[in-house]
Backbone as JSON, one array per atom type, in Angstrom:
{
  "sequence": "XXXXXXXXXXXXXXXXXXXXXXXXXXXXXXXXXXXXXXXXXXXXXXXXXXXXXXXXXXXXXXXXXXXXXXXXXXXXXXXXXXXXXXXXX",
  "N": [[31.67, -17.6, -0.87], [33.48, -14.95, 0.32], [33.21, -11.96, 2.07], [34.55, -9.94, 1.02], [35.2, -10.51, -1.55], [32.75, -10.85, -2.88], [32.46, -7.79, -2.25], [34.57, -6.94, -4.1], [32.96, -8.01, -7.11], [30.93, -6.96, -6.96], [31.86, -3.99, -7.37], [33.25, -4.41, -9.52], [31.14, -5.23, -11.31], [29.84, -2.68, -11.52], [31.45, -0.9, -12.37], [31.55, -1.82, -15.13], [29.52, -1.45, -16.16], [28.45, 1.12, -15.88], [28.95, 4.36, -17.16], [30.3, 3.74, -19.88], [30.85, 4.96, -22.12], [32.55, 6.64, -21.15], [36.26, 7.37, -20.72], [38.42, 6.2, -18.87], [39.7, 7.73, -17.43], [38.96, 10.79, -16.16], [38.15, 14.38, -17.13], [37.21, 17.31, -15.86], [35.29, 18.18, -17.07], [33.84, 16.21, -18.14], [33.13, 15.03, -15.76], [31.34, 16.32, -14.68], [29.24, 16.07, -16.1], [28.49, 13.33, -15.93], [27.83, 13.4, -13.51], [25.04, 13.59, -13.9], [24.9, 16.22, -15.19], [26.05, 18.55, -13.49], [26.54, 21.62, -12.13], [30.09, 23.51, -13.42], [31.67, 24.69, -11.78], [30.52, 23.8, -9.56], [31.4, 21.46, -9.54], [34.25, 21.44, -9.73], [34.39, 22.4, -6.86], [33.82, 20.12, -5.73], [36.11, 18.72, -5.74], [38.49, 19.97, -4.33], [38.19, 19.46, -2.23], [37.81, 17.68, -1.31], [35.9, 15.27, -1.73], [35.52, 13.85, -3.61], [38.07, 11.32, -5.23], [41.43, 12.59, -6.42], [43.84, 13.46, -9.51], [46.12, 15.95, -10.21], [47.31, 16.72, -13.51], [49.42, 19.17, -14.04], [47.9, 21.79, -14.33], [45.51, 20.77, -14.36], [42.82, 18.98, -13.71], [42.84, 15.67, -13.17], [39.92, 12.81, -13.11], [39.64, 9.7, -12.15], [37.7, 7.54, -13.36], [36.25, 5.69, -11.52], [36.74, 6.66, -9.32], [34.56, 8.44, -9.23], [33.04, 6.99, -9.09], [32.35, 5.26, -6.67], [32.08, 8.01, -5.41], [29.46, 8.18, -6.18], [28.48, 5.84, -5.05], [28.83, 6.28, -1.94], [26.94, 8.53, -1.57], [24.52, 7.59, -2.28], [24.28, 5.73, -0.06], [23.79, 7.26, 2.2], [21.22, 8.45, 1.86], [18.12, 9.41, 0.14], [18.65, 11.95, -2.34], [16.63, 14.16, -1.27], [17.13, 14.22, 1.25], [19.58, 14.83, 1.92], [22.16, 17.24, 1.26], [24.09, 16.45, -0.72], [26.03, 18.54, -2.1], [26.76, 19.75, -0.37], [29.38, 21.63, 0.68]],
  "CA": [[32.31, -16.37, -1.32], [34.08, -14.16, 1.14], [32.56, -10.44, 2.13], [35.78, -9.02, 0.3], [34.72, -10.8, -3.0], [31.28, -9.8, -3.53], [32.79, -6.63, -2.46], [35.02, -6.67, -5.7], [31.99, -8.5, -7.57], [29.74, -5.13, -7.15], [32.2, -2.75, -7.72], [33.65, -5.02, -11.32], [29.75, -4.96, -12.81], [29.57, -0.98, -11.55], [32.25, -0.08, -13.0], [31.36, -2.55, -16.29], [28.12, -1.04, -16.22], [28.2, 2.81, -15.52], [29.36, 5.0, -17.72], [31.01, 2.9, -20.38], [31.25, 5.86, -23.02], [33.39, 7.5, -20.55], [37.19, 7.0, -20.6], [39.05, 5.58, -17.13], [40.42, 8.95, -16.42], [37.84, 12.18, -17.09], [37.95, 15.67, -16.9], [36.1, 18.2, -14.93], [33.56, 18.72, -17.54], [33.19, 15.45, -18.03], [32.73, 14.38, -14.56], [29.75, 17.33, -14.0], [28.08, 15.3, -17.36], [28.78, 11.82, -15.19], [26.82, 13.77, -12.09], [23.85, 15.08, -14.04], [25.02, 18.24, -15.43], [25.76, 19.91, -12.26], [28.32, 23.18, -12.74], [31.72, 23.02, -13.82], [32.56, 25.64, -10.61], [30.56, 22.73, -8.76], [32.48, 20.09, -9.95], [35.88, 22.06, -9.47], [34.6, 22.59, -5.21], [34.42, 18.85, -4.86], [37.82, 18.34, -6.08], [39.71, 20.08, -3.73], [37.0, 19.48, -0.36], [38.26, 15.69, -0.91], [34.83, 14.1, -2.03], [36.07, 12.44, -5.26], [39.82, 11.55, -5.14], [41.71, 13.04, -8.15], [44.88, 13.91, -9.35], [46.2, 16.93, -11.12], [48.62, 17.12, -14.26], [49.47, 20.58, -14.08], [46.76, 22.68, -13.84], [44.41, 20.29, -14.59], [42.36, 17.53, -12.94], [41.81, 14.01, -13.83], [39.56, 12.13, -12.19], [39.64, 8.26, -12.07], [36.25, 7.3, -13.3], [36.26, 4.23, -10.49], [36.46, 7.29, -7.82], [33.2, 8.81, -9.21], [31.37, 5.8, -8.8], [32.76, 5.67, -5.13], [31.43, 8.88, -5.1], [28.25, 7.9, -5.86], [28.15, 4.78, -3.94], [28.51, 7.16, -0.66], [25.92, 9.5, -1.68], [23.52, 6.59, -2.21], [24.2, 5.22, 1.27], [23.62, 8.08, 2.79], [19.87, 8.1, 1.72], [17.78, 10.39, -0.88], [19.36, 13.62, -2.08], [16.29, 15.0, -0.76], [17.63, 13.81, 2.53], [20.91, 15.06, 2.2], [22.55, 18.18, 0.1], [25.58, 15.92, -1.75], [27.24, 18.85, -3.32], [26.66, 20.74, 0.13], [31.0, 21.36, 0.87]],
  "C": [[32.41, -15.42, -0.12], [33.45, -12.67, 1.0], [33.49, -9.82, 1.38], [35.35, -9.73, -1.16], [33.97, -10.67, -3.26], [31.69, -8.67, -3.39], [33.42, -6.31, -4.13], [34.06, -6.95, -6.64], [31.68, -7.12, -7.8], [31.03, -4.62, -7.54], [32.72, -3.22, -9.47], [32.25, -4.64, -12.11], [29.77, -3.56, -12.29], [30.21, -0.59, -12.45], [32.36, -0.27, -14.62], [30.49, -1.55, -16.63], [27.63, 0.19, -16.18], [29.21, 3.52, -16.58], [30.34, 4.18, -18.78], [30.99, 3.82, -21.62], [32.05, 6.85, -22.59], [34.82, 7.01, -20.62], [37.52, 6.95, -18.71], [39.34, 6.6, -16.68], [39.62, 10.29, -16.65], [38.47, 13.28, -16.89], [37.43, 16.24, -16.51], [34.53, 18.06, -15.45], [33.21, 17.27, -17.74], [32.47, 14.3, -16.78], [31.59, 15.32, -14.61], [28.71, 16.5, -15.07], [27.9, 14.13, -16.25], [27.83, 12.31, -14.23], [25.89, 14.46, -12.74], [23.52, 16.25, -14.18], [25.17, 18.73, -14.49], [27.14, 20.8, -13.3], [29.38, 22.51, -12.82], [32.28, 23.57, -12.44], [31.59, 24.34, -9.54], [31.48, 21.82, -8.34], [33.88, 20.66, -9.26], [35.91, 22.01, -8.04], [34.85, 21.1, -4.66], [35.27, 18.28, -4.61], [38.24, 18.86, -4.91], [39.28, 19.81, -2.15], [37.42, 18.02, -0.31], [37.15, 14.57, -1.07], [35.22, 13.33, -2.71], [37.41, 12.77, -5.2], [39.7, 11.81, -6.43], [42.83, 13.22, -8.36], [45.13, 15.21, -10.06], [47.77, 16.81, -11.98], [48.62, 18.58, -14.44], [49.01, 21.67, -13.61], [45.48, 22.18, -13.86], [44.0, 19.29, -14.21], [41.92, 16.6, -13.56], [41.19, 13.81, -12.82], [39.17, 10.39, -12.51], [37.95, 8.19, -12.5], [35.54, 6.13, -11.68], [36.28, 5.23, -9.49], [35.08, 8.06, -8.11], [32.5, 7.72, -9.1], [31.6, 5.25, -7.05], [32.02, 6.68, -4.57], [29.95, 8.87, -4.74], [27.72, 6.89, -5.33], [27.64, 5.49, -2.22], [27.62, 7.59, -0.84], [24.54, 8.46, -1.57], [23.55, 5.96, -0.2], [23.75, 6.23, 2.42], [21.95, 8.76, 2.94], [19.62, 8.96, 0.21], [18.47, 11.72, -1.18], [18.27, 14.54, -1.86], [16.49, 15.29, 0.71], [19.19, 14.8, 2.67], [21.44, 15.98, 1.27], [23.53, 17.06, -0.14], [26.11, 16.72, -1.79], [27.5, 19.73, -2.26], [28.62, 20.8, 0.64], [31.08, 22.37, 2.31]]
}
C-alpha cells in the first residue's frame, strides 16, 4: 500500500469516526461545539485568518466538516495545546 493510500485510509476512518452526528457542511455554532465549546466570536476569527477552509452563502459560513478535522489534524501535529495557543490568530 502506497504512502498516498494509507493517507486516504486515515483520513476515510476520521472522517467515519469523528463527529458522525454532525452534518458534512456545519455552521459557525456548530463548528465552536465540534472544537469544545470555544466562542462563536472565536470561531468567526478562524474563518477569515484561513485556519479552517470555508465557504460563505451570503452572509453566512459553512464549513466542510472534512476541513475541521484537517484542522485538527494540524493542531495535533504541532504538539500539546499547552505547547502551542491553536486559536492564537
Amino acid at each position: 500500500m502506497s504512502n498516498d493510500e494509507k493517507q486516504h485510509v486515515i483520513e476515510t476512518d476520521a472522517y467515519q469516526l469523528l463527529f458522525q452526528a454532525m452534518p458534512d457542511v456545519v455552521t459557525v455554532e456548530q463548528m465552536c461545539t465540534m472544537l469544545d465549546g470555544i466562542s462563536t466570536k472565536t470561531g468567526r476569527k478562524l474563518l477569515p485568518s484561513g485556519r479552517i477552509a470555508h465557504f460563505r452563502i451570503g452572509r453566512f459560513y459553512r464549513i466542510p466538516k472534512l476541513n475541521i478535522i484537517y484542522y485538527l489534524r494540524e493542531i495535533m501535529a504541532l504538539g500539546t495545546p499547552r505547547d502551542h495557543d491553536t486559536l492564537q490568530l
